[in-house]
N, C-alpha and C positions, 0 to 999 in steps of 0.2 A: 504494500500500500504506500503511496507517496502522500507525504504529508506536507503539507504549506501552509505558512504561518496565517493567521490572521488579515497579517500587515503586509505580505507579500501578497494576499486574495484581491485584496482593497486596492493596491497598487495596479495586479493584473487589468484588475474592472477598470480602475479611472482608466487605463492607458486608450481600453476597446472603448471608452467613450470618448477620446480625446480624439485620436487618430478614425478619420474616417475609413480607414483600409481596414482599421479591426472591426468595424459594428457590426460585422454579420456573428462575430464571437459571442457578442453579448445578448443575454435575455434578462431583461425584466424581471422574470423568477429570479435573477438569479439573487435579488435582493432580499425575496425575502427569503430564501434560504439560508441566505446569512446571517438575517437576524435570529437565525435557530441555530449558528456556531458551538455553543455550550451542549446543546442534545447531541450534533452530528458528532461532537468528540466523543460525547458519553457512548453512541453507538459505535461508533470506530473500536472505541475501546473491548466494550462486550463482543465486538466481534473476533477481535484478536484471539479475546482471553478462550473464547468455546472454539476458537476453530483452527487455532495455532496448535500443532503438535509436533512435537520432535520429531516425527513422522513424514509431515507436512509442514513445517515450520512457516508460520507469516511474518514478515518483516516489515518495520516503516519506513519507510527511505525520505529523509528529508529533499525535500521540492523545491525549496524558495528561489536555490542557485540550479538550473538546468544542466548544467555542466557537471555539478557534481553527483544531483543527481542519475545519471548518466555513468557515470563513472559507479558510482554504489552500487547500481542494478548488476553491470558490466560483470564486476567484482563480484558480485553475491554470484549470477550464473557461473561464470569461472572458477571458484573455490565449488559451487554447488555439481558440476559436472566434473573436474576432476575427483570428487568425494566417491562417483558411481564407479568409476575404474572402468569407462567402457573402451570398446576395442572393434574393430573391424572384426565380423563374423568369418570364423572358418570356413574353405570353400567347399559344397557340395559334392561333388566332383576331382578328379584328377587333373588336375591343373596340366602337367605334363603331357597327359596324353590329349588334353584340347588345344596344348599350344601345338603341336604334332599335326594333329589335325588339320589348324589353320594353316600351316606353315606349307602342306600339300596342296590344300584348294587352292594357295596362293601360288603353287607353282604348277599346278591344273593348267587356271588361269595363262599365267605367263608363256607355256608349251601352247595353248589352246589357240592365241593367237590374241588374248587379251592385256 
């Protein structure tokens, strides 16, 4: 979950009213949903607490700065997929005798007149 301050949300808003190139960013709701700030953290919060498991761990990533947010995520999957130890799957198949294989059609080919 990315989180952003208060006082970075406020900043975002004024900007998408300032610049005419942002107003299609901005809604009206989006006001009053801010004035419910205190509830949405209380639910962020309970959401964490039920649905975060060491299993599934939830994380906050602070927001305010893009860049670093950015970098956190980045960081969080990179520590998170090296943790799985994964690997290219073993091949089905005799690798050897399909490279054989190819290695004849391609000289089929070549004799064939191709």
């Amino acid at each position: 979950m990315r989180a952003l301050s208060r006082e970075e949300q406020g900043e975002r808003l004024l900007g998408r009213l300032t610049d005419p190139r942002k107003h299609w960013k901005y809604n009206p709701s989006d006001l009053e949903s801010r004035a419910r700030w205190d509830d949405y953290q209380a639910a962020y919060a309970e959401a964490l607490r039920r649905c975060g498991t060491e299993a599934a761990p939830w994380f906050v990533v602070p927001a305010d700065r893009k860049w670093y947010r950015d970098w956190a995520v980045a960081h969080l999957l990179r520590e998170t997929f090296a943790g799985l130890h994964l690997g290219y799957p073993a091949a089905g198949f005799d690798v050897e005798r399909e490279r054989d294989r190819l290695r004849a059609d391609d000289e089929g080919v070549k004799v064939n007149g191709g």
